[in-house]
N, C-alpha and C positions, 0 to 999 in steps of 0.2 A: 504494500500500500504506500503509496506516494504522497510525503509527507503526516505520514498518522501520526497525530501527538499523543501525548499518554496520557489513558486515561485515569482517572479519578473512578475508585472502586465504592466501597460501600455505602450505603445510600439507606438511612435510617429513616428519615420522614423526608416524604413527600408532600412539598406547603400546596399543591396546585390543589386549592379552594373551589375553580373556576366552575364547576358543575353544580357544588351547591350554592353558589353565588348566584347561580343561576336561576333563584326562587328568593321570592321574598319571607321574609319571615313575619312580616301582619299583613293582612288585605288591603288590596294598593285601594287610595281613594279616586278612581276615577270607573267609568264607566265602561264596562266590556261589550262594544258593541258586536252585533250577531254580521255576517258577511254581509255587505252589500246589499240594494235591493233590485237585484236584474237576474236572469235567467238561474246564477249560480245557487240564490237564496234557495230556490227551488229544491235543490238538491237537499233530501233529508242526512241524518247523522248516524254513524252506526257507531255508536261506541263501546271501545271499550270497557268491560266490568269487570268488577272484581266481587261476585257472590260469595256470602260464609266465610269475609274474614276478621278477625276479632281484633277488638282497644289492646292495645299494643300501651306499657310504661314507655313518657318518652323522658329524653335527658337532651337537654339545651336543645329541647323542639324536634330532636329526630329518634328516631322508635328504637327500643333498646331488643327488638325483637321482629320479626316478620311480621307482616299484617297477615301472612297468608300460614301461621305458623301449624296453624291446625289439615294442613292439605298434605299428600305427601311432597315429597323431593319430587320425584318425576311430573306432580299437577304441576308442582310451581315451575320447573323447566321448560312444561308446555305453554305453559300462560305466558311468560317471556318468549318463545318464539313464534307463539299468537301474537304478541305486540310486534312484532319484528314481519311477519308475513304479510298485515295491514298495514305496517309501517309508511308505502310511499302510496298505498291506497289514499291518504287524508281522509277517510269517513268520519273519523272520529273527530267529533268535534275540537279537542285542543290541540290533536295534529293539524286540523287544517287554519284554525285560526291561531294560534299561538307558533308559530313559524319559527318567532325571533327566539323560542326555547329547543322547542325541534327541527332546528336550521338544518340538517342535510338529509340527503335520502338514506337508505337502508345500508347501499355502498357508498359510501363516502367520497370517493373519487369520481362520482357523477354530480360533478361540483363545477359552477363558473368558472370557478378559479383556476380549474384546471386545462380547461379548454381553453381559456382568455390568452395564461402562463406561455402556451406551446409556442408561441412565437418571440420568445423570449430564450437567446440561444448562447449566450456568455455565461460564466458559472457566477461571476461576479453578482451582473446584475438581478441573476436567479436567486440568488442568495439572499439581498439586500433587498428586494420588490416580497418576499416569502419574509421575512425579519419584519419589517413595516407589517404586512397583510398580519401577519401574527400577535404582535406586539399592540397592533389597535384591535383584538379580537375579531379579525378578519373586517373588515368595514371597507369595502367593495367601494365606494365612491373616493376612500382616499387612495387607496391602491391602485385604480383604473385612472385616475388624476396623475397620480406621477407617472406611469406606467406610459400613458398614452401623452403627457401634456408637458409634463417636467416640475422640477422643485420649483422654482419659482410659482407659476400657477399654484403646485399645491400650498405655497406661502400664502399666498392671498386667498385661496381656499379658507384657510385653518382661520384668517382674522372673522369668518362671519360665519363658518358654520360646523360641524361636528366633526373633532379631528378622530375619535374611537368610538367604537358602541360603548354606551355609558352603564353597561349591566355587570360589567367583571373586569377593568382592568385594573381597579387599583391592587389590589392584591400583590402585584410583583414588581410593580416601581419602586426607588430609593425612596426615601421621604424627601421631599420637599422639591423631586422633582419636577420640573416645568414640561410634561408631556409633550405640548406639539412642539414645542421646544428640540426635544430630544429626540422628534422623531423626524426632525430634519436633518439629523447628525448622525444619534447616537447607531441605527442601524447601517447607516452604509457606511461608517466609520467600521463597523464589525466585518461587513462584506469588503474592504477595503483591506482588511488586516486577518480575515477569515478564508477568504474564498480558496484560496492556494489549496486549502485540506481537498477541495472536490476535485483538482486538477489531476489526471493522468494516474485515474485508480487503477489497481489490479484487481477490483471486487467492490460491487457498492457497500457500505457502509449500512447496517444494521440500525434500526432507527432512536433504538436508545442508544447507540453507539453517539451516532452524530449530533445525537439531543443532549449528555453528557459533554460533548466536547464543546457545544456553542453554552450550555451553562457554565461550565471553568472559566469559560472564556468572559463570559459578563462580570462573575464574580471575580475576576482577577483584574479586569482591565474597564469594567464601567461602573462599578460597585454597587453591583445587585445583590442583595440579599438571598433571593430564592427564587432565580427567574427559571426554575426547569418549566412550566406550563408553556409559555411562548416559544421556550427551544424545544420542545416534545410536539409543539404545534407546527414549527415549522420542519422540522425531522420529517412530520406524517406528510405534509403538502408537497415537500421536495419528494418525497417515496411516491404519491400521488400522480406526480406531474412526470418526476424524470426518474424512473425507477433504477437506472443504469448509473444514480448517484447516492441514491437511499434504497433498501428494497423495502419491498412494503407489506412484506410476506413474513416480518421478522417481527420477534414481542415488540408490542410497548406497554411501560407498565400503567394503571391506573392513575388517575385522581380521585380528590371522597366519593363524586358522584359516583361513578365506577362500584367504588367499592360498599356504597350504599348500596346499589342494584342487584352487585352479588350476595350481600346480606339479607334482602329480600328473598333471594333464591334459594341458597343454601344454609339461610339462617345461620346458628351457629355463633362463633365472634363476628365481628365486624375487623377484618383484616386492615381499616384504614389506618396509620400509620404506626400498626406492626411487622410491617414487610421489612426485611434485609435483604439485600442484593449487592450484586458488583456484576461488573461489565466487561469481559476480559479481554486480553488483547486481538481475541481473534473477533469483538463487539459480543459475543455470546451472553445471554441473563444467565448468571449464575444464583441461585437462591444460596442465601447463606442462612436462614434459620428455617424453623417449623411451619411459622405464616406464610412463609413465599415460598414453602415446598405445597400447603394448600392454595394457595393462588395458583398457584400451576396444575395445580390437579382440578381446582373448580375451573379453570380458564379451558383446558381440557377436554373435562366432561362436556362444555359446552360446544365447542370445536367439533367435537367430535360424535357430535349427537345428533340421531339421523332426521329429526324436525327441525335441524336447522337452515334457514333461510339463505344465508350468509354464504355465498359462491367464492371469493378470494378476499384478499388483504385482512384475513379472518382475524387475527389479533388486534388489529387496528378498529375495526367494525366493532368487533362485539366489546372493545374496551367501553366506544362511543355509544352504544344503542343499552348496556348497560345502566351507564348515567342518566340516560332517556326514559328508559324504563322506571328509574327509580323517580322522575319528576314526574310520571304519568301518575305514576300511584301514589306519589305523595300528595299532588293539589289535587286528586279523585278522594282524597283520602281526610281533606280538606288540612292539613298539615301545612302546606305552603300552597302560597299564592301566585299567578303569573306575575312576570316581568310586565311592567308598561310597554305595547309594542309603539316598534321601532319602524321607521318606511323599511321598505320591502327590501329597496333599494338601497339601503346603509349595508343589505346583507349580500344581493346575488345583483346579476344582470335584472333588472327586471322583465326581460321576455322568458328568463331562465324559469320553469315550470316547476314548483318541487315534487308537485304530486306526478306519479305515474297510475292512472287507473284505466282503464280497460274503456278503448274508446273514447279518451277524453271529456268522461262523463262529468270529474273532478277535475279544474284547476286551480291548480297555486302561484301568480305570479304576480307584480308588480301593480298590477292594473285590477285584475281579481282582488285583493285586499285592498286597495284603499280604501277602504268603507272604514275598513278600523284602522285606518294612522293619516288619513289624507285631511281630515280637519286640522289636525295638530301641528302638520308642516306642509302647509298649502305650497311655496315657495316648490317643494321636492315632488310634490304632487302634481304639479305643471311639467314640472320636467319630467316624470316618467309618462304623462300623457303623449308629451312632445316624441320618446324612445320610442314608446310602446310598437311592438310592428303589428 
């Protein structure tokens, strides 16, 4: 491998919050309105349930126990891959209108970002355009601005309107950091003094391999505290986009959401930040205690279980659709609340469709939702009218 640095082995907590941050913790005050009122309204809701499952003790608002603890093992494994087989159907109501919670499809790499990416052919700027898209929680209008427009534009961008989706990224800034600030430097300063690692490999790079080496890399040279979520984000989108630099077929390990969802499933502990691990030098997970030899076993049994939905980048998917799962049946469960949504458009293309349903009976795209976020930024509402094809 051509230029591989060394890596940084055991890894006792993992801070990537970003899944459960992804819920509010009291019912937001505003009003959730129902889709649009045109042809789509039409369309009835087939939702998701969860029948016969019991009051759960909670502890700082999350359940110290399964909701479904009285089902067996194998109900609750089916019930997760029922969530997972409707997944890009949107029937269910907070799939299709809660987007800005359940932002991608079932494979993850049927994503904008990736189709957008492909004509992006330097490692550099691969790097540095994946570092931004990450580091603002993916927000698709700053990324397609520099991408297609340049810094400058995105400069004047940032003075009037939203430089990150505003649902999860404080969690892994320095304090007192000036965000767009930082996000005119601090990433292509890293791409600038990073990129070399993807240059002239003999083997992609393992995606906690390359998501550990851009974390050393923050913590040593920009002074981040615990920025693995945004290099494990960007890990998966480079594995996504240009497999021949990441592969995408290699672990990555959880976040709480994550391992919130497997706790619903296999009950049990809650494995969030009991995992030991290290990353060795050939990128390989190595489990170093008991928790992260059952993480691999529960990660596994699901892998490896024949109702699963999930066709490739299976560790990556099911890390993601996990955390998904565990927001579905938490706000079903009335335990947490949605996120206030966001234009369509802070997230994907907005002609980008997220639902796939049979016959384009359901859509999800830019235009489809504004009923619920086009009051609130008329301004972005105009402009995806103007996109819309």
């Amino acid at each position: 491998m051509h230029n591989m640095p060394e890596l940084l082995t055991v890894q006792d907590h993992d801070f990537d919050k970003t899944c459960e941050l992804g819920l509010e913790n009291t019912k937001p005050g505003f009003i959730t309105a129902s889709l649009f009122d045109t042809d789509e309204s039409e369309i009835g809701y087939n939702n998701i349930l969860y029948p016969s499952t019991v009051e759960v003790e909670l502890k700082n608002g999350k359940p110290r126990e399964s909701w479904m603890k009285n089902w067996t093992e194998e109900e609750r494994i089916e019930k997760f891959f029922e969530f997972c087989r409707v997944f890009d159907l949107r029937e269910d109501k907070l799939l299709r209108e809660d987007y800005q919670i359940f932002s991608h499809r079932l494979h993850w790499h049927e994503h904008s970002y990736c189709e957008f990416m492909k004509k992006v052919t330097n490692n550099r700027d691969r790097l540095w355009y994946t570092l931004v898209f990450s580091f603002t929680n993916e927000h698709w209008r700053t990324l397609t601005t520099l991408v297609d427009e340049g810094e400058e534009v995105l400069r004047e961008r940032f003075k009037e309107n939203r430089h990150a989706r505003n649902d999860l990224f404080q969690i892994y800034y320095p304090k007192d950091t000036n965000v767009k600030e930082w996000l005119l430097w601090g990433p292509k300063k890293a791409a600038d003094e990073m990129s070399h690692v993807l240059d002239n490999l003999d083997r992609p790079y393992t995606m906690m391999e390359f998501a550990k080496i851009m974390e050393k890399y923050f913590k040593e040279k920009q002074g981040f505290r615990s920025p693995l979520y945004p290099c494990k984000n960007t890990a998966r989108y480079l594995a996504m986009t240009w497999p021949d630099l990441v592969d995408p077929e290699t672990v990555l390990f959880g976040g709480t959401g994550h391992f919130d969802g497997l706790h619903q499933i296999f009950g049990g502990q809650n494995l969030n930040g009991k995992v030991k691990y290290s990353v060795d030098h050939d990128g390989q997970f190595i489990p170093e205690n008991i928790q992260a030899e059952e993480w691999i076993r529960q990660m596994t049994v699901l892998a490896e279980h024949p109702s699963n939905p999930i066709k490739e980048q299976m560790w990556l998917n099911l890390e993601d659709k996990t955390c998904f799962f565990y927001k579905h049946i938490a706000i079903s469960h009335d335990i947490k609340s949605p996120t206030k949504r966001i234009p369509y458009s802070w997230i994907f293309d907005p002609n980008f469709d997220l639902a796939q349903h049979p016959e384009d009976k359901i859509n999800v795209n830019g235009k489809t939702t504004m009923g619920l976020w086009g009051k609130d930024y008329p301004e972005e509402s105009k402009r995806v009218n103007r996109e819309i094809k």
